[in-house]
N, C-alpha and C positions, 0 to 999 in steps of 0.2 A: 410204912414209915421208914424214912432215910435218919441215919444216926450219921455226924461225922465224928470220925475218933480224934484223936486230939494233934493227929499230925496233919487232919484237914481232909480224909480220904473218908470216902460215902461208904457206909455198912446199912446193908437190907436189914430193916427190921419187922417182926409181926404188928399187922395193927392192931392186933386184940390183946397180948402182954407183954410185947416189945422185947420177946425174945428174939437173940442174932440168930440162931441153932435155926437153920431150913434143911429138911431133908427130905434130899433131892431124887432118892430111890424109888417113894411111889409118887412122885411128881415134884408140886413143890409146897411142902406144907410145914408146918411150922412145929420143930421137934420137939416143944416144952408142951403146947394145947393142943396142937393135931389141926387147927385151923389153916385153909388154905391162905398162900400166899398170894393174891391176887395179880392177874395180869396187869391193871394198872399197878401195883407196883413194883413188878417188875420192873415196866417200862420207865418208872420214876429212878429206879434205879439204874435203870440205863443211860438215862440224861445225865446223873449227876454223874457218873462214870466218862461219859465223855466228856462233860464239862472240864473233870479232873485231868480228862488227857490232854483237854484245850489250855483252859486257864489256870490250872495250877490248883494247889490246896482251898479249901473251903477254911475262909479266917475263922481261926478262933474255936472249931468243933462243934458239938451242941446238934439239933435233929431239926428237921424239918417234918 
């Protein structure tokens, strides 16, 4: 899950309780449930990432 925070920049979130906390020590899993963070999204997060580098802030905040 992609959160944008409210200045329009993309935060990795868990898809299972939508906790930000990923840690990244035994791979990348999600520090509040212990649930893995998935390759896809990772990769979703990578898009919005460069989107951010291309286009600028995501209006408004809010998740995807």
């Amino acid at each position: 899950m992609i959160f944008y925070n409210p200045h329009g920049a993309p935060e990795l979130a868990c898809d299972h309780c939508g906790c930000r906390w990923v840690d990244r020590t035994n791979g990348a899993h999600c520090y509040e449930c212990g649930e893995e963070i998935t390759v896809d999204s990772i990769a979703e997060f990578q898009r919005a990432l460069q989107e951010l580098a291309t286009k600028g802030p995501h209006p408004g905040g809010g998740t995807t």
